[in-house]
N, C-alpha and C positions, 0 to 999 in steps of 0.2 A: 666600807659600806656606808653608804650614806643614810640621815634620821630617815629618811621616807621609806629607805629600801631594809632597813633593820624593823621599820613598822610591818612594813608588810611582811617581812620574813617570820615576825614574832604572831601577827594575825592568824598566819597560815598554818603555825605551830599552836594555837590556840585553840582554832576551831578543829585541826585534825584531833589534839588529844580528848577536847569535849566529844568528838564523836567517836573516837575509840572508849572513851568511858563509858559512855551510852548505851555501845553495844556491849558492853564487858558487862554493864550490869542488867542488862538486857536477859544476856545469855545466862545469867547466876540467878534470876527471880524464877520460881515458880511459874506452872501455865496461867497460874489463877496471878496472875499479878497487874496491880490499877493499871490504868490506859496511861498515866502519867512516867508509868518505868518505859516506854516507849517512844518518848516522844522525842523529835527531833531538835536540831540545834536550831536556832533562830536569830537572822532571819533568812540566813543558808546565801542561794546565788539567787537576784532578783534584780529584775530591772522593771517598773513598772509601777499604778499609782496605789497609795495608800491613806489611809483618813486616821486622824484621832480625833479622839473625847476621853473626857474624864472620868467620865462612870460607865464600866465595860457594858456594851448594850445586852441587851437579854438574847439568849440564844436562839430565838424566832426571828429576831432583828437579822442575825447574822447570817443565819440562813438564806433569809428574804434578799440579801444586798450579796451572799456572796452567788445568787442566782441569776439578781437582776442589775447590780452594778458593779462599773466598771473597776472598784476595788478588789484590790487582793492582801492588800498589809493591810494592819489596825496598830495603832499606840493607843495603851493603858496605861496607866498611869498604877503600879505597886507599892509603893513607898513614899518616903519625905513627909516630915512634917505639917510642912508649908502647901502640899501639896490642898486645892478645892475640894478632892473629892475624897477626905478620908474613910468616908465608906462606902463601900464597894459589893453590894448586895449580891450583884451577878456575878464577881468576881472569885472562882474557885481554885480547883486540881482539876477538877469536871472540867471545867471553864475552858480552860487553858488546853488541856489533850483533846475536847471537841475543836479548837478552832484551828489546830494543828493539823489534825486529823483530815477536815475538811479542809486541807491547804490553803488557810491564814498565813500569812506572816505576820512575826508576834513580834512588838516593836514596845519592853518594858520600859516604863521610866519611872524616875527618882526625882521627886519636886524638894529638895531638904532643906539647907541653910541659902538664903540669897545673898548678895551682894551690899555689902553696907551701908550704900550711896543709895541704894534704890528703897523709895520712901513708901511704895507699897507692900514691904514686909519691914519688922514679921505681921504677919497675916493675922496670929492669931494670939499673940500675946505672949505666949507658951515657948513658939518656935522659934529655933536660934539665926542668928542671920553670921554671915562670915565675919571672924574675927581682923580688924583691920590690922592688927598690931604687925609692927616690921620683926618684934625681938626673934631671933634666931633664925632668920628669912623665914619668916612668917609661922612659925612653928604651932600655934594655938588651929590658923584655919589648914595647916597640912591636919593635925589630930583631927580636924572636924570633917575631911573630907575621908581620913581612913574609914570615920565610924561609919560614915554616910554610906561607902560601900559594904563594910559589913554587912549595915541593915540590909541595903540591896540585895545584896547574896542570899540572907537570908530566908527574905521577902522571895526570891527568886526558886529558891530550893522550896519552900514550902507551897508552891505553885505548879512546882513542874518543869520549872524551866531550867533545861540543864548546862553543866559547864559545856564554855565554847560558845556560848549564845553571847548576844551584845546586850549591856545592858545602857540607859542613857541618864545622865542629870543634864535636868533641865534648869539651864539657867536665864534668867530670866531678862531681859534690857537690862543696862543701865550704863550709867554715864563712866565709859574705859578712859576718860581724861583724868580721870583722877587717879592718883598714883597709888595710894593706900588701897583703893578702894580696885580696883586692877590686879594691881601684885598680888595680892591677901587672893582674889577671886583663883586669877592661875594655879598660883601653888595650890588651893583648892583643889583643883581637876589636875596638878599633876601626882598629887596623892593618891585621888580617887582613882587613877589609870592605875597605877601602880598596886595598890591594893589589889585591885580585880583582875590585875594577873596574875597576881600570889594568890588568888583564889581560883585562878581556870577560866575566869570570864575575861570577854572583849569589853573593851570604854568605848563609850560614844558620849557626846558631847552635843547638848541642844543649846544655842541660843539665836540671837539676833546677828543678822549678815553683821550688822555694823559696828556689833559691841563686843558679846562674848568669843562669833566666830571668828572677825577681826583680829581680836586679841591673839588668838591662838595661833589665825595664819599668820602675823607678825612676829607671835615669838618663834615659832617653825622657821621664819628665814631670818629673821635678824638676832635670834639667840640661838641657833642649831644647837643641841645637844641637852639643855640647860636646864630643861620639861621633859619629863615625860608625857610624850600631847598623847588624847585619845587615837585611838584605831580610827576611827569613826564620824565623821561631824555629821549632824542635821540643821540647815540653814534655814532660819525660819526668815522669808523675806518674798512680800505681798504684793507680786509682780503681775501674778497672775500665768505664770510659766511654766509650762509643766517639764523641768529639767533640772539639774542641778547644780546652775551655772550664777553668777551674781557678778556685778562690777564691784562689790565691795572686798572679794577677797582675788588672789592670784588663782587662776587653773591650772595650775600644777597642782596643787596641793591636795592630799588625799585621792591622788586618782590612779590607777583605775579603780571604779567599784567601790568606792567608799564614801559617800556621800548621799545624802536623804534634803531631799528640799521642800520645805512647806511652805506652797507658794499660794495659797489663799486661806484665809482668818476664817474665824467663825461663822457660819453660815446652814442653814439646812437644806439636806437634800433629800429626793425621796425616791426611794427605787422599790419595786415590788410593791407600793402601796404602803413601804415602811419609811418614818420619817427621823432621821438623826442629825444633831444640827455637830459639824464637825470643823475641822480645819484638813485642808486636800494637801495631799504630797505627792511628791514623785520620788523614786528610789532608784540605787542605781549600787548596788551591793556584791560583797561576795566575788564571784566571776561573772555579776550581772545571769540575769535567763540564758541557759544554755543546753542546748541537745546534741547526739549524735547525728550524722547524717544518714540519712537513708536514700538511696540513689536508686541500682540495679536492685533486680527484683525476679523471682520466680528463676533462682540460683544462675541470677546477671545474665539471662537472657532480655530482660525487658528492663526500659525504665520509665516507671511509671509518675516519675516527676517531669510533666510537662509542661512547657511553656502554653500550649495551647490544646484542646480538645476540640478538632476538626467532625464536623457530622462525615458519617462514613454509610457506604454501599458496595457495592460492587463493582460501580462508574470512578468514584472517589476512593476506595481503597488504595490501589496500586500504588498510587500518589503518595499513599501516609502511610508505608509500611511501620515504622516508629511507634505510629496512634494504634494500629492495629495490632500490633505484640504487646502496646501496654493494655488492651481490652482485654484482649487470651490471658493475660497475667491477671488481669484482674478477674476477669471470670474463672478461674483456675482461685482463687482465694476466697467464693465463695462457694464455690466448687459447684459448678455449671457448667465449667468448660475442663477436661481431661486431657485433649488431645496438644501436640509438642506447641509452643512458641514459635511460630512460624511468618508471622506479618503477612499473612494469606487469606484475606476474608473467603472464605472456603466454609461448604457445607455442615465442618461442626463446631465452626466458630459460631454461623448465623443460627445452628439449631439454639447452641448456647444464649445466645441474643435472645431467641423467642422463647426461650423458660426465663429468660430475666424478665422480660415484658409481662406472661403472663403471669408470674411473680408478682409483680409490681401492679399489677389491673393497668397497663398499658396498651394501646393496641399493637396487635403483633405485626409486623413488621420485617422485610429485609433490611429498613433504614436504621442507623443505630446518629438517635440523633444528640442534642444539646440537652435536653432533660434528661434522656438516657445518663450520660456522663454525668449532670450531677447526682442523681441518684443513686448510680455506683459509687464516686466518689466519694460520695458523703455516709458509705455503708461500712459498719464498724461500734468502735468505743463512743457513745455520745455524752460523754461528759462534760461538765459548761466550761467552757476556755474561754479563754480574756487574756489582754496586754499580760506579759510577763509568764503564762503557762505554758509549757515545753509540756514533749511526746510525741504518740503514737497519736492521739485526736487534735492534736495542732496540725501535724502533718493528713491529716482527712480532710480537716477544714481547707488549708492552704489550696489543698488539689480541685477542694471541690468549689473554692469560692475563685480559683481561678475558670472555672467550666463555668461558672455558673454568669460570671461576668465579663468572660474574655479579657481582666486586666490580671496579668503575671503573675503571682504572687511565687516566690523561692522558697519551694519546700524544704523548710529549715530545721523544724519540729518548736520553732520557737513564735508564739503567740508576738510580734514584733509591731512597729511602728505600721511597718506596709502592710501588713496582716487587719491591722485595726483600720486603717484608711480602707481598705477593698471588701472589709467584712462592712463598715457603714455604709459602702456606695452598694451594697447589695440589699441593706434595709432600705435603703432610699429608695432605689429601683421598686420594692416590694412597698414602697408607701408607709415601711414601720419607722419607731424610732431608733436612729440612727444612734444606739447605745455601743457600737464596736463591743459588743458581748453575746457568746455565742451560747447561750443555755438553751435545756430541752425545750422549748417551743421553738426555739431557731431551727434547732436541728430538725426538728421535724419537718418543717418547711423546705430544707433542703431535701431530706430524704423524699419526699414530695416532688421533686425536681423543680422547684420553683427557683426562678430568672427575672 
């Protein structure tokens, strides 16, 4: 078995046993037990963008952004010495099972010893920086990097975050030409991997395309076996791309799903009226976003996944039999229509038609037209979806913003690239902005049958 496919095989066995723990101790806590004995592994299957900052924003913040912007990950920063923001006000148990809760992905990291070579630490007098010494292949910065996970673990258990999750050190630029100052770094992170598999957690590994990640894809093919490398890399490199690709290292490496790209620096932004100055990612984890399919429908007489939503009558029925058994289907689930699946605009499909209308304060109607379909379409779960959410209301949306806009969209259940393309050319259409986020005021706009 080759290092990449013994990674992913050991991943795989990490995050299963983290979620087997989870529910074992799930199942042994009392009813009365914190939201924190609950909580999920992190940051699961994701494909999609995410922000960090240093000091976890306040829980109104996260509210405000996981309503109105286009994130779904956050990195915190839990531990390290070295790290800017050692205190962390907002940062809880609470903390941590609200942002989970509300479908965050939770992106820990670890700021601790830096790099020897690198003249901006230690930071603060106190904190240690990697030990360069070669004696014993590096044996002072492997001890530095066990403890380093320790704290991690530690820091991570008293937060909530349970085995099986990834956690990350962040390391920071610095000059990989230097040899002490390179080796001493590796052995570093191949300790720290190591450690936090003897502890039940995944490694992830932050630095610079050019330096720390560099390093790692170099010794992954020109030392195969030698390192223990992280599960995990996050590329930090200011391309402005939102993907997880770079020329600085090989694409093979870490793929599929294992990779996080922070591809623009410090900067603020403001969604909902709330303003957080971060650095933007893209992710691409796990098994990446993923759902089941849902095809036939109203027990595979209809499918109600269409390429297109034709306006229909009694002139135009015959023509769209297909269109006309996904309406029965669909009136049949919100129970308007009783009578078989038959693709026969017929007298108690159209009565059904005309309790939807005047349902709806539409005019009644034998026409069942374009606003009709989106406002069936979009009838259901309306919880806010965005890049990288899967289900039963990605699949609402998908249906309804293909009616609504005549362009395609594959009902996949997965909030995807062409999901976000065809949801902003429907705000455009509407003259909103074009944020590819579909929260409750969107939703009502469709339920609205607005086009």
């Amino acid at each position: 078995m080759s290092p990449q496919s013994q990674t992913r095989s050991r991943l795989r066995s990490l995050v299963a046993s983290g979620l087997a723990a989870t529910l074992a101790g799930f199942a042994l806590t009392s009813l009365a037990a914190p939201a924190h004995a609950a909580n999920r592994v992190t940051p699961g299957d994701f494909t999609g963008y995410g922000f960090d900052q240093c000091v976890a924003p306040t829980q109104a913040k996260m509210n405000a952004w996981m309503e109105h912007s286009p994130f779904s990950a956050v990195g915190i920063y839990i531990s390290g010495e070295s790290r800017a923001c050692r205190s962390q006000p907002n940062l809880s148990k609470s903390w941590i099972s609200h942002q989970l809760a509300n479908r965050w992905v939770i992106l820990p990291i670890t700021l601790g010893p830096q790099a020897d070579c690198l003249d901006r630490f230690p930071r603060y007098g106190t904190d240690e920086t990697i030990k360069p010494s070669s004696y014993k292949s590096y044996q002072a910065a492997r001890g530095q990097g066990r403890r380093e996970a320790d704290k991690a673990v530690a820091a991570a258990k008293n937060l909530g975050i349970v085995p099986g999750s990834t956690l990350w050190y962040d390391l920071e630029g610095f000059n990989h030409t230097i040899t002490s100052c390179r080796e001493s770094a590796i052995y570093f992170l191949h300790a720290w991997t190591g450690r936090l598999h003897a502890l039940g957690y995944v490694s992830g590994v932050y630095s610079s395309a050019g330096s720390g990640i560099k390093m790692l894809d170099d010794a992954r093919v020109d030392r195969p076996g030698r390192f223990t490398l992280p599960d995990r890399i996050w590329i930090a490199r200011w391309d402005g791309r939102a993907n997880t690709s770079t020329n600085y290292i090989r694409e093979d490496g870490w793929q599929p799903h294992s990779r996080v790209k922070q591809y623009r620096g410090g900067h603020n932004e403001t969604w909902g009226g709330t303003t957080i100055n971060i650095d933007s990612n893209f992710l691409d984890v796990g098994k990446g976003s993923i759902a089941g399919r849902q095809g036939l429908s109203c027990r595979g007489k209809a499918n109600i996944n269409l390429s297109s939503f034709p306006a229909l009558n009694r002139r135009l029925a015959p023509s769209n039999v297909t269109a006309v058994k996904a309406l029965q289907c669909q009136l049949t689930h919100v129970k308007l229509y009783s009578g078989a699946i038959t693709g026969r605009y017929d007298a108690p499909t159209i009565a059904a038609i005309n309790a939807f209308q005047r349902q709806r304060g539409i005019r009644v109607s034998v026409t069942w037209t374009k606003r009709s379909w989106v406002m069936l379409n979009s009838t259901g779960n309306y919880r806010t979806v965005k890049r990288g959410h899967t289900g039963p209301p990605v699949r609402l949306a998908q249906r309804a913003l293909t009616a609504a806009t005549g362009r395609y969209v594959p009902v996949t259940g997965v909030f995807d690239a062409r999901t976000e393309s065809v949801m902003k050319l429907w705000q455009r259409n509407l003259r909103s902005s074009d944020t590819g986020v579909l929260n409750r005021a969107a939703w009502a706009r469709l339920r609205d049958g607005r086009y």
